[in-house]
C-alpha positions as CSV (number, residue, x, y, z in Angstrom):
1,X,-65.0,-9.7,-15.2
2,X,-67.4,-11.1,-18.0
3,X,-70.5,-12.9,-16.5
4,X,-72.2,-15.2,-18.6
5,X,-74.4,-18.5,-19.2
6,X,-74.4,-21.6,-20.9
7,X,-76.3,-22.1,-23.8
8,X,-78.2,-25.0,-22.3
9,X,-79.9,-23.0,-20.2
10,X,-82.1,-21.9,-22.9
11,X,-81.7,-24.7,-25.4
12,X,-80.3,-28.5,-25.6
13,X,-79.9,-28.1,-29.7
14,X,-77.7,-26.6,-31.6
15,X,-78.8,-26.3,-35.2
16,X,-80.1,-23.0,-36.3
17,X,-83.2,-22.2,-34.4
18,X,-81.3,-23.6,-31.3
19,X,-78.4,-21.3,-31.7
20,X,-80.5,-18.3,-32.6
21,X,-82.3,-19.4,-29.1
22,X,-79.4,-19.3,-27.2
23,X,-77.6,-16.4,-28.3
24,X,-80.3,-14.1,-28.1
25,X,-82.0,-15.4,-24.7
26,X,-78.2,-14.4,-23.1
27,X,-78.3,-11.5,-24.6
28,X,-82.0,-10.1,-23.5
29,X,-81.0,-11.6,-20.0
30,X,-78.4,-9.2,-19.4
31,X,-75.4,-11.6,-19.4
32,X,-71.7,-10.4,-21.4
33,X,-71.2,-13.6,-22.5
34,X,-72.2,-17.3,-23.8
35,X,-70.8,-20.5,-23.3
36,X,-71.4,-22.8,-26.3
37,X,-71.1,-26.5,-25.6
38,X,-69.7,-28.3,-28.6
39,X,-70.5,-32.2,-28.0
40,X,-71.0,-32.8,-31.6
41,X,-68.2,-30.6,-33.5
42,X,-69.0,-32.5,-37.0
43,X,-72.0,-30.9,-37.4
44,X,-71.9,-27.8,-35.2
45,X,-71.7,-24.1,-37.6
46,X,-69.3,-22.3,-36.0
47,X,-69.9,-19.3,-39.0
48,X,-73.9,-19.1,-38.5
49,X,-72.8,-19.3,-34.6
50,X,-70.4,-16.2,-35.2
51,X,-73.2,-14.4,-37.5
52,X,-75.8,-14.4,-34.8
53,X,-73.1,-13.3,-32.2
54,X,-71.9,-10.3,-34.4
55,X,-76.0,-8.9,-33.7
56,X,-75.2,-8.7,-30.4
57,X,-71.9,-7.7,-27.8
58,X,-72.0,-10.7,-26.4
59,X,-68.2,-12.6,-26.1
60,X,-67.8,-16.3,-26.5
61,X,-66.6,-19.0,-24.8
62,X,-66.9,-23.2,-25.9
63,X,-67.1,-26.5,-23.7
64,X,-67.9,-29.8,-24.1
65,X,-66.8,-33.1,-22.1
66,X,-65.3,-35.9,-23.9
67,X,-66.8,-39.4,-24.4
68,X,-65.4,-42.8,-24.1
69,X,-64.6,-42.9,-28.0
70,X,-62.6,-39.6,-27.1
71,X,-60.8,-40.0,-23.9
72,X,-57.5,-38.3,-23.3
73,X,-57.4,-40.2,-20.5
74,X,-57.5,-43.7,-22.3
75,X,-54.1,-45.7,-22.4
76,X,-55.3,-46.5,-26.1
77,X,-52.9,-44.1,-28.2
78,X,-56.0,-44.4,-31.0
79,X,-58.5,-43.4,-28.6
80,X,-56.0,-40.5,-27.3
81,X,-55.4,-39.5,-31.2
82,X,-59.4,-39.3,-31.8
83,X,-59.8,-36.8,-28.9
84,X,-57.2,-34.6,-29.9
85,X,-58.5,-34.5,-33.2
86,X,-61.6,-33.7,-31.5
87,X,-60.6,-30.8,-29.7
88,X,-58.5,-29.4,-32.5
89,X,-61.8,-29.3,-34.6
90,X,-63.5,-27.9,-31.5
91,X,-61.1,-25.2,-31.1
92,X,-61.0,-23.9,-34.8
93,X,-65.0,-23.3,-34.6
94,X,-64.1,-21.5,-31.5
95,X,-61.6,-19.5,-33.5
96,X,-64.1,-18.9,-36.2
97,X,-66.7,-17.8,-33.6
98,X,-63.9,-15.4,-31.7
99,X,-63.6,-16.9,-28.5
100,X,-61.0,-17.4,-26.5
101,X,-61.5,-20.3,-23.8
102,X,-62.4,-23.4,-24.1
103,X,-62.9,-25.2,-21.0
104,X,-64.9,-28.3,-19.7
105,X,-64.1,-32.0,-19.0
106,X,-61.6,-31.9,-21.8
107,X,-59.2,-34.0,-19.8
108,X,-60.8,-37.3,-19.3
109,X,-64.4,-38.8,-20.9
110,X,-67.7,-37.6,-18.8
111,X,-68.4,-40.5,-17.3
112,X,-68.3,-42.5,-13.9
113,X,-65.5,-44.5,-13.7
114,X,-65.3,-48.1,-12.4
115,X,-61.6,-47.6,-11.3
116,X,-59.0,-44.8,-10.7
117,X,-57.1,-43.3,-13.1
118,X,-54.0,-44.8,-14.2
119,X,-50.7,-43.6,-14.1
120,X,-50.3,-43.8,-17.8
121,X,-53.6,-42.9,-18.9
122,X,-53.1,-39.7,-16.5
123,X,-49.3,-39.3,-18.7
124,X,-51.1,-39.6,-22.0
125,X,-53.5,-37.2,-20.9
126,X,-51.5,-34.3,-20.0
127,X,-49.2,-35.3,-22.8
128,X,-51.8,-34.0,-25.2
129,X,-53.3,-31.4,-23.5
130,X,-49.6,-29.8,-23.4
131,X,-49.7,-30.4,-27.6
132,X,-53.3,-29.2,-27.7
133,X,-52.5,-25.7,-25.4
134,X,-49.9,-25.0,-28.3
135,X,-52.6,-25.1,-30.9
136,X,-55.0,-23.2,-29.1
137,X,-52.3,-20.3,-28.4
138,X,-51.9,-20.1,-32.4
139,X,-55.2,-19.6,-32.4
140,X,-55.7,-17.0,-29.4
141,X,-57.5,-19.4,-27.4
142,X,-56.4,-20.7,-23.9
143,X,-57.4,-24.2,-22.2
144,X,-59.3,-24.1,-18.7
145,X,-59.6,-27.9,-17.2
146,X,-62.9,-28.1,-15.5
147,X,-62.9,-29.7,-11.9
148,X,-65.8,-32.1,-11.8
149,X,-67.4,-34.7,-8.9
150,X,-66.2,-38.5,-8.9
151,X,-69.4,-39.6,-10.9
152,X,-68.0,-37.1,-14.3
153,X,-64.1,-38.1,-13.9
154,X,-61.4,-39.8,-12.1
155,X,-58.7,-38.2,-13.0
156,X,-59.7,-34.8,-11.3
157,X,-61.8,-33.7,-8.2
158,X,-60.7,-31.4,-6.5
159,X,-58.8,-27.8,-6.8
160,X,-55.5,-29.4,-5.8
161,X,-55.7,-32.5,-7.8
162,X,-56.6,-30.0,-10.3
163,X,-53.5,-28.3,-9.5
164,X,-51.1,-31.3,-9.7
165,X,-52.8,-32.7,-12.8
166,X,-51.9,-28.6,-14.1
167,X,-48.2,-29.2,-13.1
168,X,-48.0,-32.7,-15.2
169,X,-48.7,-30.2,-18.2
170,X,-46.1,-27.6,-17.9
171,X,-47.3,-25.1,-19.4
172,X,-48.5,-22.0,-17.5
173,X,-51.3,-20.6,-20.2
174,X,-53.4,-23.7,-18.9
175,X,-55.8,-23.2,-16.3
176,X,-58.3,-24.4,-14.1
177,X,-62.0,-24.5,-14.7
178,X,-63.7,-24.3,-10.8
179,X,-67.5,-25.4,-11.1
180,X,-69.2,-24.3,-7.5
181,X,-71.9,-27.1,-7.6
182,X,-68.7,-29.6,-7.8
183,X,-66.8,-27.7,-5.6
184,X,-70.0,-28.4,-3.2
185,X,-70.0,-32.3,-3.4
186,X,-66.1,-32.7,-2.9
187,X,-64.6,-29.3,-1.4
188,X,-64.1,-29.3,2.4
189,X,-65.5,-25.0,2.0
190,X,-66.1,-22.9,-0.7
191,X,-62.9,-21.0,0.2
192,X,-60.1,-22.5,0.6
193,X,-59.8,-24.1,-2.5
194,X,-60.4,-21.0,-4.8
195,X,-57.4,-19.2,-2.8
196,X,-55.8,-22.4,-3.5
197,X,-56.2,-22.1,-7.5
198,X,-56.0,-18.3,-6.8
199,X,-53.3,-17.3,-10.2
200,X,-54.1,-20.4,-11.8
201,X,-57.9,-20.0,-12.1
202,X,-58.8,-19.0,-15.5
203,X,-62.8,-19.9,-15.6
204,X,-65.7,-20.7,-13.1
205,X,-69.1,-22.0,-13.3
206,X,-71.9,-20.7,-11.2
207,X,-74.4,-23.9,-10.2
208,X,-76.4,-24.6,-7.3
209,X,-76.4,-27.7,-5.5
210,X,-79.7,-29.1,-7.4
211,X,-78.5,-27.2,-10.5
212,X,-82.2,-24.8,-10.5
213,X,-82.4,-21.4,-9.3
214,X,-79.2,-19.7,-7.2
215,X,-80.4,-19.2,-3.8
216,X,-82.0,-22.4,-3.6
217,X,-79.8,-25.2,-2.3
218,X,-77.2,-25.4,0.0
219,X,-73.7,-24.1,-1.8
220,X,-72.6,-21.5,0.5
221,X,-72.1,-18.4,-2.2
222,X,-71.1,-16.3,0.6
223,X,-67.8,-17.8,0.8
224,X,-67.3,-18.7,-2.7
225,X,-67.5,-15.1,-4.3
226,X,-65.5,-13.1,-1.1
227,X,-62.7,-16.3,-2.3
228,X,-63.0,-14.6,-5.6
229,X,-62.7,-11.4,-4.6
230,X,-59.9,-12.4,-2.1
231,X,-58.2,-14.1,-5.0
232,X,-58.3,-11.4,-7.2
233,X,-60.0,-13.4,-9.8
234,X,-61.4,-11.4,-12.8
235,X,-61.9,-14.0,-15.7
236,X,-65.4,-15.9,-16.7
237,X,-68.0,-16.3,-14.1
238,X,-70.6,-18.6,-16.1
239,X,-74.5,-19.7,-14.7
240,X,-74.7,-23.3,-15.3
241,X,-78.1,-24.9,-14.8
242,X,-79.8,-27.8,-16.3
243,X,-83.7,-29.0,-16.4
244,X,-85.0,-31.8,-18.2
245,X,-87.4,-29.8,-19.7
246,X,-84.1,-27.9,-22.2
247,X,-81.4,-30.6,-22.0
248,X,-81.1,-33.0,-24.5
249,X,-82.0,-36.7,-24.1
250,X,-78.4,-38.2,-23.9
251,X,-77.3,-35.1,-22.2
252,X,-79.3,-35.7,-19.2
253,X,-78.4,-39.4,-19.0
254,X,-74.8,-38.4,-18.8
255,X,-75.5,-35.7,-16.0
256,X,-78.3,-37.8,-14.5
257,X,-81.1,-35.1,-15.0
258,X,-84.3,-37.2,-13.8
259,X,-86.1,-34.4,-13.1
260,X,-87.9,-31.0,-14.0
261,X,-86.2,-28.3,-12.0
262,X,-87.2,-25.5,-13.9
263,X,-89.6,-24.5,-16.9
264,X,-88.5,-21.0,-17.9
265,X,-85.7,-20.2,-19.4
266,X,-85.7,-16.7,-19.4
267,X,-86.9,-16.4,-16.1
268,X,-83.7,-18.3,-14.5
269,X,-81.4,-16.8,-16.4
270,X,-82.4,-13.1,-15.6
271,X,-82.3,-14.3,-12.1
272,X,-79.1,-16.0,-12.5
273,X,-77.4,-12.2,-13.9
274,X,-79.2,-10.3,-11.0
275,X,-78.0,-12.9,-8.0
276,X,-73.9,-13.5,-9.6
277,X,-74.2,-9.4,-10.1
278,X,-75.6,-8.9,-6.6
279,X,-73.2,-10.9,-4.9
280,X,-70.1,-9.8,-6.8
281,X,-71.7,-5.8,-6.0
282,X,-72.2,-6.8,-2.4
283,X,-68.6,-8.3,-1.7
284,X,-66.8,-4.9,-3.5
285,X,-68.7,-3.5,-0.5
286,X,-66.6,-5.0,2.0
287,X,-63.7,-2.5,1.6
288,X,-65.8,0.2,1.9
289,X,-66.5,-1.0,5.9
């Protein structure tokens, strides 16, 4: 099991000095890994990206949700066309950077929604996620479908809507992306619905209910990592938290970050590695009683 963070943790750029930021700040925190978001692929350098990571052992993993201009979701086939584009540039710098995942709200734009999804627009959707999980295999990479809250998508929100939208794919290599400070807004518990995903869960997000420090808000970690364990899961467990003070400007519109929840970087992050490796340590313990 690789635990990791997100990059905006420590930065909410991405041009050199942000990247060098990023990489290194997972790195000193004690984390395996380190999820680069990739919102604007045109000008993101997946090769300086790669050259920082080959200083380290860290491993890679890319995310990024989709806008309106991009939406799979969209029953406008040039809309449709203009995310899959998207994503197929996204996942050649992920190749170049020699990652294997790339996960997120890669589905449907990050947005709230004034209406449910449509039939069709769910169709086109899956349609090219099915094209776009053939290009990532050529490229070693797998898709993971991040479950968000109603005010990020309407076409998923739970584990087993999740599951069905999975099933409209067909193909088995795709998997789901559980996110435990969505799972807090819409899950009835924090364990059913992991056993639920159980052999298709292929990432998962580590946030609190306020999206600061682990420990502090009301997501009941006791139950989410003992559903883990229970489930067998070994992929990706990833710290995702977000503070004004790093995210970027039209970032924190989108995820509606009004305020200040934390000012060190470095400081959340190391205690983001100690808590996810505590708890994970503490539930192995369990067979030993």
């Amino acid at each position: 099991m690789l635990i990791g963070t997100h990059a905006l943790v420590f930065t909410g750029t991405f041009d050199a000095a942000g990247l060098r930021r990023a990489i290194e700040g997972t790195a000193q925190a004690g984390f395996d890994l380190v999820e680069i978001p990739l919102m604007d692929p045109d000008s993101f350098d997946s090769h300086l990206a790669r050259r920082l990571l080959d200083d380290t052992d860290l491993r890679v993993t890319a995310s990024l949700g989709l806008t309106e201009a991009t939406d799979l979701s969209s029953e406008d086939p040039a809309v449709v066309a203009a995310g899959e584009a998207m994503l197929t540039r996204c996942l050649d710098h992920l190749a170049t950077m020699g990652g294997d995942v790339l996960c997120g709200v890669i589905y449907s734009a990050m947005r709230k929604y004034s209406s449910p999804a449509t039939a069709a627009g769910v169709a086109a959707s899956q349609a090219a996620l099915g094209r776009l999980a053939v290009a990532a295999r050529e490229r070693g990479i797998r898709l993971s479908l991040e479950v968000v809250n109603r005010y990020e998508s309407n076409v998923m929100n739970t584990a087993r809507g999740g599951l069905a939208f999975l099933d409209g794919i067909g193909d088995p290599e795709v998997s789901l992306h559980l996110d435990s400070y969505h799972m807090n807004i819409e899950e009835p518990d924090m364990w059913q619905p992991v056993l639920d995903a159980a052999d298709r869960l292929g990432y998962v997000h580590i946030g609190e209910s306020h999206r600061g420090y682990l420990g502090t808000g009301s997501v009941d970690f006791d139950s989410f990592f003992r559903a883990l364990d229970r489930a067998g899961y070994d992929g990706p467990v990833v710290f995702e938290s977000f503070s004004s003070a790093v995210v970027s400007p039209e970032l924190s519109t989108t995820l509606g970050i009004w305020r200040n929840l934390w000012q060190d970087s470095d400081d959340l992050a190391a205690h983001a590695n100690r808590f996810i490796r505590g708890r994970l340590h503490a539930v192995r313990t369990i067979a030993l009683h």
